[in-house]
C-alpha positions as a printed NumPy array, in Angstrom:
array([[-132.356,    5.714,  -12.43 ],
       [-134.24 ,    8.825,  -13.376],
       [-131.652,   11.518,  -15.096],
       [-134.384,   13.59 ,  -14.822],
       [-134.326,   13.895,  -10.675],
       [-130.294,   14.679,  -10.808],
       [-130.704,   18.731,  -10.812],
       [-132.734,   19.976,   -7.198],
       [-134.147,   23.352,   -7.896],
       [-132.818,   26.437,   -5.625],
       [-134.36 ,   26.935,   -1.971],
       [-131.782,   30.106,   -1.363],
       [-135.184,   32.408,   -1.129],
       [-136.957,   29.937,    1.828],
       [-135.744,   29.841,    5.176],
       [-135.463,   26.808,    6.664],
       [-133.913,   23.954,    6.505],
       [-134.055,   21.801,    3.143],
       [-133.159,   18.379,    2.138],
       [-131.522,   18.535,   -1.096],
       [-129.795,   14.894,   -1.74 ],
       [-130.246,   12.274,    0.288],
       [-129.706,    8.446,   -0.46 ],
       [-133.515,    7.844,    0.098],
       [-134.098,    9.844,   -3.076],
       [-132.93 ,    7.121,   -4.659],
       [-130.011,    8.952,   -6.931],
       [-126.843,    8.38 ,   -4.254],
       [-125.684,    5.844,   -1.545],
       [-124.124,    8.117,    0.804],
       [-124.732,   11.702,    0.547],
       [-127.061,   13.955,    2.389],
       [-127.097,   17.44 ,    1.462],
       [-129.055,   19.75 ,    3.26 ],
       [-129.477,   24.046,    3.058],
       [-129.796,   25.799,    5.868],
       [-131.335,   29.753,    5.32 ],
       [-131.076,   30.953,    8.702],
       [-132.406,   34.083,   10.91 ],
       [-129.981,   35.749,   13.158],
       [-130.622,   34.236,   16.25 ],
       [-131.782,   30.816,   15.131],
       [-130.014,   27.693,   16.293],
       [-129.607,   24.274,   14.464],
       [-128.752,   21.116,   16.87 ],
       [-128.07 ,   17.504,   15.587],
       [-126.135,   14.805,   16.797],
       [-123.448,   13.219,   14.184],
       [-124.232,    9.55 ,   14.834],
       [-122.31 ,    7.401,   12.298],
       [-121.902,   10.228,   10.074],
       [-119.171,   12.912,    9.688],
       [-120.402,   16.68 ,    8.833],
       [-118.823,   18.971,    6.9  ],
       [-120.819,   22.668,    7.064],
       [-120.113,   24.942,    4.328],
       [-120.479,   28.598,    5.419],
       [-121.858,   29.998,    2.912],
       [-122.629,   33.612,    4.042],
       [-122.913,   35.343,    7.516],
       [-121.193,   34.931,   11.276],
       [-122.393,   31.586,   13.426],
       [-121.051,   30.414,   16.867],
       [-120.435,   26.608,   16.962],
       [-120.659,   24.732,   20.192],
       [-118.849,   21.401,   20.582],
       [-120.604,   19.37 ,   23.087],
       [-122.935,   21.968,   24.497],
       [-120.066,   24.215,   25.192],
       [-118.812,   27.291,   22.786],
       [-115.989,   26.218,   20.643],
       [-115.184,   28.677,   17.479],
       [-116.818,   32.109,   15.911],
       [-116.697,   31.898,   12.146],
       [-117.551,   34.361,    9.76 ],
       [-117.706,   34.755,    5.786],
       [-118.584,   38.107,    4.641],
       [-120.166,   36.141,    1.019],
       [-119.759,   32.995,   -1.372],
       [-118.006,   35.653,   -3.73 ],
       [-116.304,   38.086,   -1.486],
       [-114.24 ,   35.056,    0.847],
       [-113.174,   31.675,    0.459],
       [-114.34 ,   28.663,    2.163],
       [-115.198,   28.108,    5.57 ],
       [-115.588,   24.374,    6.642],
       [-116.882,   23.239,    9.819],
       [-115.693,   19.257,   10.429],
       [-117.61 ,   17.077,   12.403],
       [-116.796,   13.842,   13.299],
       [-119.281,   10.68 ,   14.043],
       [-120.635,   10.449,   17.442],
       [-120.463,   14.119,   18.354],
       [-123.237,   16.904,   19.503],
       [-123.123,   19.969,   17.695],
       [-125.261,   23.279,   17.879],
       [-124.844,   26.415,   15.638],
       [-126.275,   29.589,   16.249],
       [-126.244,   32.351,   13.901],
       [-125.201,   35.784,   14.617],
       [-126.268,   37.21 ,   11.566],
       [-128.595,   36.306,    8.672],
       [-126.365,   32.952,    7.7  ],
       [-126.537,   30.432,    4.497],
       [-124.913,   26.983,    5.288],
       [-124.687,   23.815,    3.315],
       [-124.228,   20.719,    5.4  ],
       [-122.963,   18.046,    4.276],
       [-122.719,   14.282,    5.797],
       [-122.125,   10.181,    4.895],
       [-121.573,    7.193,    6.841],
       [-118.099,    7.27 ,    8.226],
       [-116.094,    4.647,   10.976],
       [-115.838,    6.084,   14.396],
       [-112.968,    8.391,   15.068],
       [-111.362,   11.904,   13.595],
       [-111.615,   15.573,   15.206],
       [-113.069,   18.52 ,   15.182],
       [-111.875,   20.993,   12.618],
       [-112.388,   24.217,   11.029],
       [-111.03 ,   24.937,    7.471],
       [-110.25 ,   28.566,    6.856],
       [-109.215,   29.481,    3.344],
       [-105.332,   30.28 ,    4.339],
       [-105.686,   26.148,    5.388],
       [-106.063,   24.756,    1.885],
       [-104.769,   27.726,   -0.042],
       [-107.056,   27.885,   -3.709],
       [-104.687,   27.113,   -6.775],
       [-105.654,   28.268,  -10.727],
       [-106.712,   24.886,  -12.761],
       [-107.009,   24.889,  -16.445],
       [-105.951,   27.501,  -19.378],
       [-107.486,   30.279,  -21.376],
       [-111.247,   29.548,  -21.294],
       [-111.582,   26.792,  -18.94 ],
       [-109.269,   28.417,  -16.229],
       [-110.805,   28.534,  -12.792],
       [-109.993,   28.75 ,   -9.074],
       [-110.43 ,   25.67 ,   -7.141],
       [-110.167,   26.1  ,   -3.012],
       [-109.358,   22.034,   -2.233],
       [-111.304,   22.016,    1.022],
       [-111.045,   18.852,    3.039],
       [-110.039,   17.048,   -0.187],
       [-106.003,   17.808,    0.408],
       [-106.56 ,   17.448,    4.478],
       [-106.829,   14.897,    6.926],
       [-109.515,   16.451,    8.815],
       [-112.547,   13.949,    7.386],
       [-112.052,   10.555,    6.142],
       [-114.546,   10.286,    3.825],
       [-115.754,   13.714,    2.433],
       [-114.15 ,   15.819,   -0.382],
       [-115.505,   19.173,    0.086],
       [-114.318,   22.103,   -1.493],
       [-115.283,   24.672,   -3.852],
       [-114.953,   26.33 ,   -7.29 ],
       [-115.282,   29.664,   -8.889],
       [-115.531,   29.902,  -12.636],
       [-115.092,   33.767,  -14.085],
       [-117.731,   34.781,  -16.581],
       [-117.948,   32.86 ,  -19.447],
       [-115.881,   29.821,  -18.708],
       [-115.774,   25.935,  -18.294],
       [-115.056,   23.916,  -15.496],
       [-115.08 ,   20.16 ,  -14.69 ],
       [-112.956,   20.248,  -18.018],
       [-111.09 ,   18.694,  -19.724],
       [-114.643,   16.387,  -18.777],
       [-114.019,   13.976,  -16.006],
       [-115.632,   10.841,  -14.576],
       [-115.094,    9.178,  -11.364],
       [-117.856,    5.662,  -11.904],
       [-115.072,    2.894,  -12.172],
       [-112.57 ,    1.067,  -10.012],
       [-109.689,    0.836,  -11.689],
       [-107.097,    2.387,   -8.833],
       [-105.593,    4.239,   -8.102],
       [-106.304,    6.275,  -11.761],
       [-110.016,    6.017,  -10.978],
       [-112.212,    5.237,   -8.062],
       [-116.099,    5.856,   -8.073],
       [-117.225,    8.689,   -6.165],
       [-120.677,   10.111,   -5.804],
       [-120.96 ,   14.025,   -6.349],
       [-122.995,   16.829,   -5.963],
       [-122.65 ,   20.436,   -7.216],
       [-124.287,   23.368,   -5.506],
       [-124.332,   26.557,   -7.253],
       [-124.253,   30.057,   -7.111],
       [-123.86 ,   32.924,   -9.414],
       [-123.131,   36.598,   -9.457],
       [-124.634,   38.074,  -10.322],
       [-127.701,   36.275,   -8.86 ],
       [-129.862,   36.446,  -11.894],
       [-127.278,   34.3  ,  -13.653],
       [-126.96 ,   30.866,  -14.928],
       [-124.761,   28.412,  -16.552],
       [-125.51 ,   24.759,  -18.092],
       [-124.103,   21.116,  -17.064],
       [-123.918,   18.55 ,  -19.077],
       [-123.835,   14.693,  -17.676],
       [-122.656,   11.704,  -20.162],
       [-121.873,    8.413,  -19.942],
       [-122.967,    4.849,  -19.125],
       [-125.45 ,    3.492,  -16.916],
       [-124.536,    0.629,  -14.716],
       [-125.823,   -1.995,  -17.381],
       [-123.974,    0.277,  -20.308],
       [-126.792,    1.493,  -21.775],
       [-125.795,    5.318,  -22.297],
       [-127.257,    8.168,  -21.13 ],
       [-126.487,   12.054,  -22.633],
       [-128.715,   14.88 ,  -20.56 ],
       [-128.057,   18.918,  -20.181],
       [-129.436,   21.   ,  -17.087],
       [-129.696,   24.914,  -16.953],
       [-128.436,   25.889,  -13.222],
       [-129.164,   28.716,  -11.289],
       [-128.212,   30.668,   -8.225],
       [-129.181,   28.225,   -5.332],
       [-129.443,   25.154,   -7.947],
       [-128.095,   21.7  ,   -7.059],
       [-126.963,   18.957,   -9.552],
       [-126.609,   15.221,   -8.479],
       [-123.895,   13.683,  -10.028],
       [-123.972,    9.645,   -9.212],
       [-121.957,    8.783,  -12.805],
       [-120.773,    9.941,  -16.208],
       [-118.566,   12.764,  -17.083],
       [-119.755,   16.786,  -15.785],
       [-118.219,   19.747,  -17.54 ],
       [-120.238,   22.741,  -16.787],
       [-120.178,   26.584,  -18.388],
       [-121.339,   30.11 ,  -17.193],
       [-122.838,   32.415,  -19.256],
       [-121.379,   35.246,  -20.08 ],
       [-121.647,   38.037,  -17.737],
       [-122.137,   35.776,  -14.786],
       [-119.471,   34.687,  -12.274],
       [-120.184,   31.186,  -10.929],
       [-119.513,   29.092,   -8.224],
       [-120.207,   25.902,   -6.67 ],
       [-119.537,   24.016,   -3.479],
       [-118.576,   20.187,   -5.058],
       [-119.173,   17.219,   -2.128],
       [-117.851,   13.699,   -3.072],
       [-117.989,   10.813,   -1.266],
       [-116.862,    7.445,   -2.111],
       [-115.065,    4.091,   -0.262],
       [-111.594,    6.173,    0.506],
       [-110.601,    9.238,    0.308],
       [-108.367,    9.982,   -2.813],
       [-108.449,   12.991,   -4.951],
       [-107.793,   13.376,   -8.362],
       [-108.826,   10.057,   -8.869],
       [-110.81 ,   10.651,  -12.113],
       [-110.407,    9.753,  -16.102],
       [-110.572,   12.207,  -18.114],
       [-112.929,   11.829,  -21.585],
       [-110.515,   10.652,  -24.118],
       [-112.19 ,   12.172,  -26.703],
       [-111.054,   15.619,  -24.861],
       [-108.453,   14.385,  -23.856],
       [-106.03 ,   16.093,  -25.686],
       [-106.937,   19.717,  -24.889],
       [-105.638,   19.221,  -21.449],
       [-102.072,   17.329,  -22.583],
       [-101.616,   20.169,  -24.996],
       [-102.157,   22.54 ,  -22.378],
       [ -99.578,   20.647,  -19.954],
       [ -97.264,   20.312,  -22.729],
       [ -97.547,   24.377,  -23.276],
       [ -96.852,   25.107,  -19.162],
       [ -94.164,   22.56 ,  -19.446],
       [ -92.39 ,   23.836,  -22.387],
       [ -92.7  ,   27.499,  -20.626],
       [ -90.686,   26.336,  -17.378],
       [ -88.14 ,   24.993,  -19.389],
       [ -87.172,   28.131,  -21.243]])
């Protein structure tokens, strides 16, 4: 496996429709990620087949149809300025978009058994909650990660302020050893503010056959990382507010089923060991 093909450079500045991760790149199984910069106006249609959707909107107002017929209006005024809106799509369903305004979506799909619902995950649905302490304290919205509206995708997002860590204490999610750890495939799709900003990721670990691998990545506004192993922490630069949209997919559906790096370890117990002592007093 090439380390080198894990980061997908940013397409926000093209419209159209772009394939960032697929599992004929040869870096995942089952994720396909795709952006979608779209005119007001412009329609996307697709049929689900044996895969469930989740559509990230990133930015702008679209009109979903379910079956041909108009279903929901859904609108985020920016990544930055309103949390997540999901679209959920189940296998074996026809969907159409069509965009209002100027729109941004990430789409987001896998191989999933027949079944499930349509949904739509506003941000009041999976409320965000503050992870982490001083300078690796962020704001993670849980997405369809804490609700039974997919049955294989995690999708939800993260927003790091200027300056600080996330994916930290580091974390990896390669192994089966449940229900601690379960492999799961990722991908991270970024954005800044401002846009001229940038942060860096760092991937470590083992390679199936244990040889170890250690790379870094600078990430942009628009960037995407493929994460198919290892532990992920990832920093902003100062200055720079960042966010990302984070899309797992594994054999179930169980978050928080990741091992931390035990040679970080201990930042995070001493942390929980702080809060703890705090709510006793």
């Amino acid at each position: 496996m090439m380390v080198e093909q894990w980061k997908r450079p940013s397409r926000l500045g093209e419209p159209g429709h772009h394939v960032l991760v697929s599992p004929d790149d040869g870096t995942v199984r089952w994720l396909t990620v795709t952006l979608h910069v779209v005119r007001a106006g412009e329609q996307l249609r697709g049929e689900t087949g044996e895969h469930e959707y989740v559509l990230d909107l990133l930015a702008g107002t679209v009109q979903v149809l379910r079956e041909g017929q108009p279903w929901q209006t859904v609108t985020r005024p920016g990544f930055f300025q309103h949390g997540p809106v999901l679209i959920c799509i189940p296998p074996a369903s026809r969907y159409a978009v069509m965009a209002e305004t100027p729109a941004t979506l990430l789409a987001v799909h896998a191989p999933a058994p027949t079944g499930g619902d349509w949904a739509v995950v506003l941000p009041h649905d999976a409320p965000a909650r503050d992870v982490g302490r001083g300078s690796w304290q962020r704001t993670v919205w849980p997405g369809t990660s804490t609700l039974a509206v997919t049955q294989r995708l995690l999708v939800g997002e993260t927003l790091n302020p200027p300056g600080g860590w996330s994916s930290y204490p580091p974390h990896k999610h390669d192994t089966v050893n449940p229900p601690r750890e379960l492999p799961y495939e990722e991908v991270y799709f970024f954005r800044f503010d401002p846009p001229g900003g940038f942060g860096l990721q760092r991937i470590y670990g083992q390679h199936p056959d244990g040889t170890p691998f250690d790379v870094a990545f600078t990430v942009e506004d628009g960037d995407a990382i493929v994460i198919p192993r290892g532990y992920h922490p990832v920093v902003a630069a100062p200055g720079y507010a960042m966010g990302y949209v984070w899309a797992l997919c594994g054999e179930g559906k169980q978050y928080g089923a990741w091992t931390e790096d035990p040679a970080h370890q201990w930042v995070g117990q001493t942390t929980r060991e702080t809060e703890a002592a705090h709510r006793e007093r």
